[in-house]
Each structure stands twice: as structure tokens, then as C-alpha cells.
Backbone as a ProteinNet text record, in pm:
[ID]
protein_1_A
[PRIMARY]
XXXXXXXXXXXXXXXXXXXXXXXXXXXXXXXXXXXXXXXXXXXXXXXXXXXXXXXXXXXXXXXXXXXXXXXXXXXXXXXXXXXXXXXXXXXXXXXXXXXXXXXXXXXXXXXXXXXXXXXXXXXXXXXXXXXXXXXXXXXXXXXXXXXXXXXXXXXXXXXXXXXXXXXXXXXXXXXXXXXXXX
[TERTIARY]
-4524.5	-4660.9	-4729.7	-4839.1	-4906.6	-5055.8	-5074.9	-5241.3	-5214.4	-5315.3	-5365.6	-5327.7	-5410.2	-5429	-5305.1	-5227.9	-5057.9	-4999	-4956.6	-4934.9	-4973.8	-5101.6	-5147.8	-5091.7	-5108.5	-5036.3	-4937.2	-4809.3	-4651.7	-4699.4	-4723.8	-4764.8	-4805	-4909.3	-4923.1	-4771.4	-4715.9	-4646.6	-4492.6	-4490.8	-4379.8	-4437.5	-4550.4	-4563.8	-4538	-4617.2	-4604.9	-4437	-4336.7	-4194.9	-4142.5	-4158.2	-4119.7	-4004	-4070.7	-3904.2	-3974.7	-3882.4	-3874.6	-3863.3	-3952	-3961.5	-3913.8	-3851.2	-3863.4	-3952.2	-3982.7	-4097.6	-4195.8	-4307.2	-4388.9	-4491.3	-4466.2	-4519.6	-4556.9	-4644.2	-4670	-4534.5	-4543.6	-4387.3	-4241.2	-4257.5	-4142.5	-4154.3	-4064	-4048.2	-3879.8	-3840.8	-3733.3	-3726.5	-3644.3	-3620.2	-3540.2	-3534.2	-3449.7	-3347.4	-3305.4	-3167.6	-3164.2	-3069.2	-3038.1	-3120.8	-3177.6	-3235.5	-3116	-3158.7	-3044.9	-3096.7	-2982.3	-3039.9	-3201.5	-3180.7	-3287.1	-3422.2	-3440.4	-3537.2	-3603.2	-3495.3	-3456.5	-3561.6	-3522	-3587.6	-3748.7	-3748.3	-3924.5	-3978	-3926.3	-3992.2	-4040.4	-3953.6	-3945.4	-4114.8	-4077.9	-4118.7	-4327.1	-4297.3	-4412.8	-4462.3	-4389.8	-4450.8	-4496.6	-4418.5	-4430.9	-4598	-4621.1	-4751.4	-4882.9	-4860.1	-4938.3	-4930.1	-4811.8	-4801.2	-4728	-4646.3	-4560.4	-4403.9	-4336.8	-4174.8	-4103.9	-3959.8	-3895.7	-3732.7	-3748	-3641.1	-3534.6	-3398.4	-3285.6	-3196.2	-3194.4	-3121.5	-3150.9	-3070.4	-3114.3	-3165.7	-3096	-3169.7	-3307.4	-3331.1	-3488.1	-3560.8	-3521.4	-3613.6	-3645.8	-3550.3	-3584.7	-3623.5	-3678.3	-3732	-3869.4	-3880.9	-3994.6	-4065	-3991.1	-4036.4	-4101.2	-4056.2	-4077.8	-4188.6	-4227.1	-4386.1	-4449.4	-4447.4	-4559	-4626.9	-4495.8	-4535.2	-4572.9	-4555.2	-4590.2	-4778.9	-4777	-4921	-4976	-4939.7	-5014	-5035.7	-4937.2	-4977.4	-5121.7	-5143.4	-5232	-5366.8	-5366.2	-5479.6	-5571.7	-5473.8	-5468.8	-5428.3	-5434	-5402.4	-5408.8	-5555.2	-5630.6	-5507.1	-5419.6	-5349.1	-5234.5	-5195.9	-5024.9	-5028.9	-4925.2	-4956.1	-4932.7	-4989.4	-4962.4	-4824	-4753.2	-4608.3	-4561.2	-4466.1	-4444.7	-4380	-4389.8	-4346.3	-4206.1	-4140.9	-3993.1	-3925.9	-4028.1	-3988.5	-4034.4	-4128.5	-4201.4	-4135.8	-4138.7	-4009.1	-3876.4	-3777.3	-3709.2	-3698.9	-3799.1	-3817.9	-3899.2	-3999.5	-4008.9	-3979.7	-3894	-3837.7	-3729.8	-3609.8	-3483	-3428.9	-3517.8	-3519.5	-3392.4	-3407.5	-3275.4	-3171.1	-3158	-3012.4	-2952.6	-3063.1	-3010.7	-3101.7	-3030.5	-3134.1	-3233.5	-3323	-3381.5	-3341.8	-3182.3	-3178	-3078.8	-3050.7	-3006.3	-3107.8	-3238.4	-3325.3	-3396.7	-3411.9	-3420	-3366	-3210.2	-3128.2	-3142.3	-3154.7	-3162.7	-3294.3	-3429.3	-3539.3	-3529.8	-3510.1	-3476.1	-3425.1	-3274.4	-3211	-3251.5	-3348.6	-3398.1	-3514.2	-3635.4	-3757.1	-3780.9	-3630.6	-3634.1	-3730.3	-3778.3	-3892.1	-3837.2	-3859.5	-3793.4	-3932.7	-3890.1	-4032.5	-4119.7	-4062.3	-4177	-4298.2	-4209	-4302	-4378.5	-4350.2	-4433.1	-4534.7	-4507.5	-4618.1	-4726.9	-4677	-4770.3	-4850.9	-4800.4	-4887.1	-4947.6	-4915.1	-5027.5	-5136.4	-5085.2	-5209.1	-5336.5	-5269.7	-5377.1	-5482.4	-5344.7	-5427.5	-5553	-5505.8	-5601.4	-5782.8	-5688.1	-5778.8	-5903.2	-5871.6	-5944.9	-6059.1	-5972.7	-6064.2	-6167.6	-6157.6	-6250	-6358.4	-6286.2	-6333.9	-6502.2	-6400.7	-6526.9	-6619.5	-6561.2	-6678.4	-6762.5	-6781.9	-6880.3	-6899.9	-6827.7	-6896.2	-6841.2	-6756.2	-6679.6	-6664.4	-6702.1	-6659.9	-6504.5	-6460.6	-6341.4	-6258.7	-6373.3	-6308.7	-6258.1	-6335.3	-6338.7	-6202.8	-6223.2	-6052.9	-5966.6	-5937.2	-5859	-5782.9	-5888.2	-5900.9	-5798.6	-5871.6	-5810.9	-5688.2	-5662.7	-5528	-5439.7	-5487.6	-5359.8	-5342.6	-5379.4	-5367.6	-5408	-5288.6	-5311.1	-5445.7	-5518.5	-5623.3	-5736.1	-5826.8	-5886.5	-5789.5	-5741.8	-5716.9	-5572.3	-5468.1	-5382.9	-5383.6	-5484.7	-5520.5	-5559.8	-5643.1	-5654.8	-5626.6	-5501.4	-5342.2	-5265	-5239.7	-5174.3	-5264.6	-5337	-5458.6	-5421.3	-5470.7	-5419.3	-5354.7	-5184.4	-5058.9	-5059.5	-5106.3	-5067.6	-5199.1	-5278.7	-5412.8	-5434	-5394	-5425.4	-5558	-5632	-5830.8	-5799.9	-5909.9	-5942	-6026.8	-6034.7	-6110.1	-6250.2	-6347.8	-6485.1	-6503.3	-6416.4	-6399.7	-6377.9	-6273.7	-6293	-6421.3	-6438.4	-6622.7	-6678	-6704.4	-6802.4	-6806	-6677.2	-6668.9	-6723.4	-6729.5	-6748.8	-6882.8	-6974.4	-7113	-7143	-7095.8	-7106.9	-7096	-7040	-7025	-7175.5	-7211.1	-7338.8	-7449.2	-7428.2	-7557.5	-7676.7	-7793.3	-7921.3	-7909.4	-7925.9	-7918.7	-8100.7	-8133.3	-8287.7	-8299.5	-8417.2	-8416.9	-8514.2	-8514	-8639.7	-8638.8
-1635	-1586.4	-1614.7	-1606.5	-1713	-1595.6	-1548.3	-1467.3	-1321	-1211.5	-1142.7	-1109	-1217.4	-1212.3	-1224	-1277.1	-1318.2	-1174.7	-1138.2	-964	-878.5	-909.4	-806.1	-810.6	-996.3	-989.6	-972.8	-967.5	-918.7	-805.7	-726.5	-569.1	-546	-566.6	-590.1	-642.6	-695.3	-748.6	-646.5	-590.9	-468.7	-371.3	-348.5	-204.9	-179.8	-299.4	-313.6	-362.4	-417	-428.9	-268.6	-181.5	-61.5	-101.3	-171.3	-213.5	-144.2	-48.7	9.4	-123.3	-90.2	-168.7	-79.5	-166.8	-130.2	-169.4	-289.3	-404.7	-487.5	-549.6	-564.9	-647.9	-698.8	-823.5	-916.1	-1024.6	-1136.1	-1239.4	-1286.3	-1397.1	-1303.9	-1154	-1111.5	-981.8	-981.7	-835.2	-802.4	-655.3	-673.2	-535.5	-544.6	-442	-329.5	-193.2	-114.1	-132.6	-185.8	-206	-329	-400.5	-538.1	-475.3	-643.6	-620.4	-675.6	-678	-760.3	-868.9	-959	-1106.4	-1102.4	-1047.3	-1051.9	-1003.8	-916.7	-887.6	-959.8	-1047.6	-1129.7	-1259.4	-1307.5	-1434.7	-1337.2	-1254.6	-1225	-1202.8	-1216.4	-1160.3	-1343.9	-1398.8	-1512	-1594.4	-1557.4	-1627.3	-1580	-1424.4	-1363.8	-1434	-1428.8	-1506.1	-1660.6	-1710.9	-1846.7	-1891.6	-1810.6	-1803.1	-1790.9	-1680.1	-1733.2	-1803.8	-1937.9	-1974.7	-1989.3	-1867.2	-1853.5	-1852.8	-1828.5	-1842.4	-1742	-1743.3	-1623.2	-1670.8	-1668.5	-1712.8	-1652	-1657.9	-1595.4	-1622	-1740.2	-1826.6	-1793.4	-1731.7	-1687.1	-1762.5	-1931.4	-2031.2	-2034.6	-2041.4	-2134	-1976.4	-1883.5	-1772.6	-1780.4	-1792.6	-1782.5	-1885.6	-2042.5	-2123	-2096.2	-2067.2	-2002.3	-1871.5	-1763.4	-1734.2	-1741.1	-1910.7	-1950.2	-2043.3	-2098.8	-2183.6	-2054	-1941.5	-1908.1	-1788.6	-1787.1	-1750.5	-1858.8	-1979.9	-2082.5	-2102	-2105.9	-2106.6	-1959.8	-1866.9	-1799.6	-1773.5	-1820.4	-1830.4	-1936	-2084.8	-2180.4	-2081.4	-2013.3	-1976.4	-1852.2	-1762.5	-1642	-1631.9	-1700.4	-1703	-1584.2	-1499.2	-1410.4	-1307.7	-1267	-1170	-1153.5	-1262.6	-1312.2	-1289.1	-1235.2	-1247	-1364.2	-1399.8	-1510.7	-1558	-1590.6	-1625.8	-1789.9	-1791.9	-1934.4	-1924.5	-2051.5	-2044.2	-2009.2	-2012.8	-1991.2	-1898	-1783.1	-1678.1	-1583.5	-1613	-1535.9	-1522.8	-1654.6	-1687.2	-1617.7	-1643.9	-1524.9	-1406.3	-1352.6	-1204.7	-1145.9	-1232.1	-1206.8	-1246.8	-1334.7	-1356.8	-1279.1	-1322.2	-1279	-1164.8	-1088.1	-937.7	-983.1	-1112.5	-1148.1	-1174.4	-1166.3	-1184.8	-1316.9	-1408.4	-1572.3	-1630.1	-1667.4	-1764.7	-1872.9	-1948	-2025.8	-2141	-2193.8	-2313.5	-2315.2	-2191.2	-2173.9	-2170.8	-2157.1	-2144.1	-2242.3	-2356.4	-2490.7	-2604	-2563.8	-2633.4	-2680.3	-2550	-2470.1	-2545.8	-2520	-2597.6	-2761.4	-2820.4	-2933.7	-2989.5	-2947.7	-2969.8	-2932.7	-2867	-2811.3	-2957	-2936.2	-2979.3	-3134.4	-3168.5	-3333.2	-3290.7	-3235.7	-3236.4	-3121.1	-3150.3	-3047.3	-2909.4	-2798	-2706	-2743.8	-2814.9	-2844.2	-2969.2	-3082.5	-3142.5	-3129	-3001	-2957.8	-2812.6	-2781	-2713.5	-2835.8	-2892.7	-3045.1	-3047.1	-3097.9	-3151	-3049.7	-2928.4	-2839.6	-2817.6	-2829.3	-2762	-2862.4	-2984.3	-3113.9	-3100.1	-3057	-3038.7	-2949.4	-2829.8	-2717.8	-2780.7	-2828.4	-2913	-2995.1	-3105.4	-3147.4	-3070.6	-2973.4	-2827.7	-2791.3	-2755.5	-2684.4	-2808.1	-2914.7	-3019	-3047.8	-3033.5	-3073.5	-2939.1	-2842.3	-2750.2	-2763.3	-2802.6	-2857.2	-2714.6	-2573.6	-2466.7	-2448.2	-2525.8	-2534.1	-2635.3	-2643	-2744.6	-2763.7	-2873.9	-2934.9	-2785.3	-2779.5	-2695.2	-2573.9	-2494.7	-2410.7	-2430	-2516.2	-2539.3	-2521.2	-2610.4	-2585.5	-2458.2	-2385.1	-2260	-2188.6	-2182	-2110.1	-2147.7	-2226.3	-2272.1	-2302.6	-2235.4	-2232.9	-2369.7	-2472.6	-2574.5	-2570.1	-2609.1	-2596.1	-2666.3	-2762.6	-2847.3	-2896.9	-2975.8	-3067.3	-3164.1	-3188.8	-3309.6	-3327.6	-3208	-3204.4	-3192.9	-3167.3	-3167.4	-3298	-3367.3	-3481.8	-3604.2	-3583	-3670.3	-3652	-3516.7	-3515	-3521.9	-3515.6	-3521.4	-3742	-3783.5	-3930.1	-3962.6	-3906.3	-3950.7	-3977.8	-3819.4	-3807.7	-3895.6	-3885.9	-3974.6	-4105.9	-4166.1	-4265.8	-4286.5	-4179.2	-4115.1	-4020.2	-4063.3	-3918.4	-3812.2	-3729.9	-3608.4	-3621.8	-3696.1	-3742.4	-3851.4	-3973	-4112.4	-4023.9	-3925.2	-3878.2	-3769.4	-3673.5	-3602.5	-3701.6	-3831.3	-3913.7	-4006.9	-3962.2	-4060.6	-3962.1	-3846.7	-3736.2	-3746.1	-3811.8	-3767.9	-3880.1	-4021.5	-4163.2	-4111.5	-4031.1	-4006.6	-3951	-3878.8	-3766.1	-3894.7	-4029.8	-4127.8	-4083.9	-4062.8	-4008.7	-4158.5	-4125.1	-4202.4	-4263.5	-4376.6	-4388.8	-4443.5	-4352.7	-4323.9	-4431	-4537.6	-4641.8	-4609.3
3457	3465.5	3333.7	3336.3	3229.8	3181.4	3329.7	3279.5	3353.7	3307.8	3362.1	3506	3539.1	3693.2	3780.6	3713.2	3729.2	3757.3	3639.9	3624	3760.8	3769.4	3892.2	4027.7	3994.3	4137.9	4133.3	4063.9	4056.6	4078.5	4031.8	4004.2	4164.5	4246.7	4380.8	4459.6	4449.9	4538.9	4508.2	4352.9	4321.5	4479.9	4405.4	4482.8	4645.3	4704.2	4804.9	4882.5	4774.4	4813.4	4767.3	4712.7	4669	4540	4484	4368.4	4248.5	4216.5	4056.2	3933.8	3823.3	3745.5	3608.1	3535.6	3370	3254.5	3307.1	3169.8	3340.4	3272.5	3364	3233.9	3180.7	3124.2	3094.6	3093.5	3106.5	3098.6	3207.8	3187.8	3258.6	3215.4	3280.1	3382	3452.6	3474.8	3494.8	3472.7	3443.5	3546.9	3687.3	3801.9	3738.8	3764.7	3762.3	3796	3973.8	3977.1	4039.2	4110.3	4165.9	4325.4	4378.1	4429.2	4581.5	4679.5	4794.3	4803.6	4861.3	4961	4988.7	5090.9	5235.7	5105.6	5038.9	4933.1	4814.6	4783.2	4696	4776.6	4875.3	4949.6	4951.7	4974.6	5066.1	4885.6	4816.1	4632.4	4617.7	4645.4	4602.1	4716	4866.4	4887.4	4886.7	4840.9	4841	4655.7	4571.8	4500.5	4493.9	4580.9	4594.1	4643.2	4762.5	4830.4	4709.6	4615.7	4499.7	4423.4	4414.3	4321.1	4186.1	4206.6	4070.1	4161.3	4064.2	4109	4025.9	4081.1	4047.7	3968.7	3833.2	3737.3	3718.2	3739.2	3759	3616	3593.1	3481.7	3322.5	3295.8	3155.3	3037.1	3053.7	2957.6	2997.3	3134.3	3216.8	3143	3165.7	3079.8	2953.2	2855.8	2748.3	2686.4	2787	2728.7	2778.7	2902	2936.5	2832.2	2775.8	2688.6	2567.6	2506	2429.6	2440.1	2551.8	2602.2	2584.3	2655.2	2646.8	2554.4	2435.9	2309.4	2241.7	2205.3	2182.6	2292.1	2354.6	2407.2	2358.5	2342.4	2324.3	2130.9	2056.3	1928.4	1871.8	1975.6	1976.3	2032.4	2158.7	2210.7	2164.2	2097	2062.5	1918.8	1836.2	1706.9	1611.9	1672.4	1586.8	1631.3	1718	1780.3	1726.4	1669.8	1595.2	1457.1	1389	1224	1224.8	995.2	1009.7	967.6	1039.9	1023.1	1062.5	1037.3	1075.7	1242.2	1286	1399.2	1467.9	1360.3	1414.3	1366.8	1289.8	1273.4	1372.1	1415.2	1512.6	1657.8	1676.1	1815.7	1801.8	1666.9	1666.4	1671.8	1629.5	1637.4	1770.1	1830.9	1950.7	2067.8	2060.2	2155.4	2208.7	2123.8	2116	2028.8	1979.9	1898.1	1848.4	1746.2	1685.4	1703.7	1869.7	1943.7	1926.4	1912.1	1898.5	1765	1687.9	1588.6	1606	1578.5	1550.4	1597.7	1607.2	1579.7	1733.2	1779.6	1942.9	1983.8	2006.2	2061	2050.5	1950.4	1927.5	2004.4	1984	2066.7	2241.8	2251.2	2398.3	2469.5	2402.3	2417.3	2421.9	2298.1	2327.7	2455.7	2498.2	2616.7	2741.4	2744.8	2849	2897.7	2772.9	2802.4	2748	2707.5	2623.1	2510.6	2425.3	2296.6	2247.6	2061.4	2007	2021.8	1978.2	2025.3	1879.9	1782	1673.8	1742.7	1837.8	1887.6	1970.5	2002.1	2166.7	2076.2	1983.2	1938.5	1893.8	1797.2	1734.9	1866.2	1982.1	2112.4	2176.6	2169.1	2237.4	2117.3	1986	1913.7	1899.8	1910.9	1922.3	2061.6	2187.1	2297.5	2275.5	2202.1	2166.2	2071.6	1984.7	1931.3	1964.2	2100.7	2172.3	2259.6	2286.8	2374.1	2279.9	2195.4	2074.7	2050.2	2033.3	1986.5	2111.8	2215.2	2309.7	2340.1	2294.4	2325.3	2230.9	2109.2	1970.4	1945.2	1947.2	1893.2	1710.9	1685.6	1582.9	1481.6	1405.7	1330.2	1301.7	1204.7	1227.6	1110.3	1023.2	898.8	987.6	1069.5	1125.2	1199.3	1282.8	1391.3	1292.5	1174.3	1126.3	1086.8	1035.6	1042.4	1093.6	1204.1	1323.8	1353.6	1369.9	1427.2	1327.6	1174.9	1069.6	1045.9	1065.8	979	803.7	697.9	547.1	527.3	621.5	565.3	684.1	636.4	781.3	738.1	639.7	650	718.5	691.2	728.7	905.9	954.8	1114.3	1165.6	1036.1	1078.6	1088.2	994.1	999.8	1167.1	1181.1	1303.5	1411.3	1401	1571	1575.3	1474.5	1460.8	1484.8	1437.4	1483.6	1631.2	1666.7	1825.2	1921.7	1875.4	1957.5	1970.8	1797.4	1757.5	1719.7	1708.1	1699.3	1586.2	1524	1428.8	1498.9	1454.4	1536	1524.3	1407.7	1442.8	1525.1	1568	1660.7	1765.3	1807.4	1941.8	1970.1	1892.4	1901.1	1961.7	1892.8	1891.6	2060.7	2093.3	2262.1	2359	2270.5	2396.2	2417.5	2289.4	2322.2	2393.5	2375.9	2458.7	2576.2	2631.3	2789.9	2845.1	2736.2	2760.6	2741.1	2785.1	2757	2901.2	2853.6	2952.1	3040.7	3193.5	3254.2	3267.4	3314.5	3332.8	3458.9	3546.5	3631.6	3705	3739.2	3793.2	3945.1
[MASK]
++++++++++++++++++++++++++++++++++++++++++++++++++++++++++++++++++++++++++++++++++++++++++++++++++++++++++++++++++++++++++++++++++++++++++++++++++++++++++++++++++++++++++++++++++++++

């Protein structure tokens, strides 16, 4: 689960199956007791109908945990101290149970990309977003998204684009060319 709206509907579909809950959180929920077969399929297939799915596997979780603390450190920045990334993942992820470099590991093998390259690529993704909404300047993104510099943002937006971040601004407004109307 990813939003809000996610939550509710688990939260809807608890109530209406009668299953006791302990945690009820974005990404998880964690049942009071084991659920049966026959309960087990109608959870699954009642989430399925909206869209989401139902994770059993303790790796597929806790890499899943880690996207969407990782998305939510890029989207939500102002919400997170400022810490580095892989202290944060340790401590909220795994309340220390696994280090840094199991949870590294683990990711890697899971998703083929280490989670340093898959933060790099969402924060660029992020980047582009901001970028095209023009409410921000570049200093500003930087900003926000904890980059040490523009310039240091605008080394990696390059790497990964092969564009600097004013060459791509600048394609966005080429699109916005006034059409003329004869």
C-alpha cells in the first residue's frame, strides 16, 4: 500500500472480514491471529479487486518496506530528519534487527539495483516532477531534496538523463509552442 486511500480500503475490507488487527499502516498490516485457507484466498482476492496484493514472504516485505520509505523520504522530505539514507532505513525499518548492508544485500537481489541506485533514480525522477511544475527553482529543489549543491544535483540529473536540468526545463517549454490557427 502506497497512499491513504490504500489504508482505508484495507481498513474497509478488515472490518467487513471481522479480522482483528495489531498495526494498520501504510504498506503493512499485521493480524492478531493466523487467518484460515478459505479467508486467506477471499483477503487476497478482495484486495486484488482494488488493486493491491497480499505479501506473505518476509524478504518481498522488507524490501517493500524499504521502496516505500525510500519514496517517502524523496516525496516527503520535510517529515524525515535529516539523516542519511541508510541510517534511517535501519532504524526504521528493521528497529535494528538487520544492518544496512543485509538490507542492501537483500534489495539488490531482489530488485537487480543497489538501493543507492534506485534512490539516485527516484530522486532525479522527483526532480523532473518539480522541474516540470516550474514552481521551484533548481536552488530550491536542491534544497529540498537534500542535495549538498545545484551543482551536485546537476552532475547526477546528467549522469542519469544525459540533460542538464536547464536543457531539460527548456524542452518542456518547446512543447508549450502556441499553435497558429489559419
Amino acid at each position: 500500500m502506497l497512499c491513504v486511500c490504500c489504508k482505508k480500503i484495507v481498513a474497509q475490507i478488515r472490518t467487513e472480514m471481522e479480522l482483528a488487527y495489531t498495526c494498520l499502516e501504510l504498506g503493512e498490516v499485521r493480524l492478531r491471529k493466523s487467518i484460515s485457507t478459505d479467508q486467506k484466498a477471499h483477503l487476497k482476492k478482495e484486495l486484488h479487486e482494488y488493486g493491491q496484493e497480499s505479501m506473505e514472504d518476509k524478504n518481498a516485505i522488507l524490501v517493500k518496506k524499504v521502496v516505500t520509505a525510500i519514496n517517502k523520504m524523496i516525496h516527503e522530505p520535510e517529515e524525515i530528519p535529516n539523516v542519511n539514507f541508510s541510517d534511517y532505513l535501519t532504524k526504521h525499518i528493521t528497529n535494528d534487527d538487520h544492518d544496512y548492508h543485509y538490507l542492501s544485500a537483500l534489495f539488490s537481489a531482489t530488485k537487480g539495483i543497489t538501493i543507492d541506485q534506485f534512490i539516485i533514480l527516484n530522486k532525479i525522477e522527483r526532480v523532473k516532477e518539480l522541474i516540470m511544475y516550474d514552481r521551484l527553482s533548481l536552488t530550491e529543489i536542491s534544497y529540498k531534496l537534500r542535495y549538498s549543491s545545484v551543482a551536485h544535483l546537476s552532475n547526477q540529473f546528467k549522469k542519469v538523463t544525459g540533460l542538464t536540468p536547464t536543457f531539460f526545463k527548456s524542452l518542456k517549454r518547446k512543447k508549450r509552442i502556441k499553435l497558429k490557427m489559419t
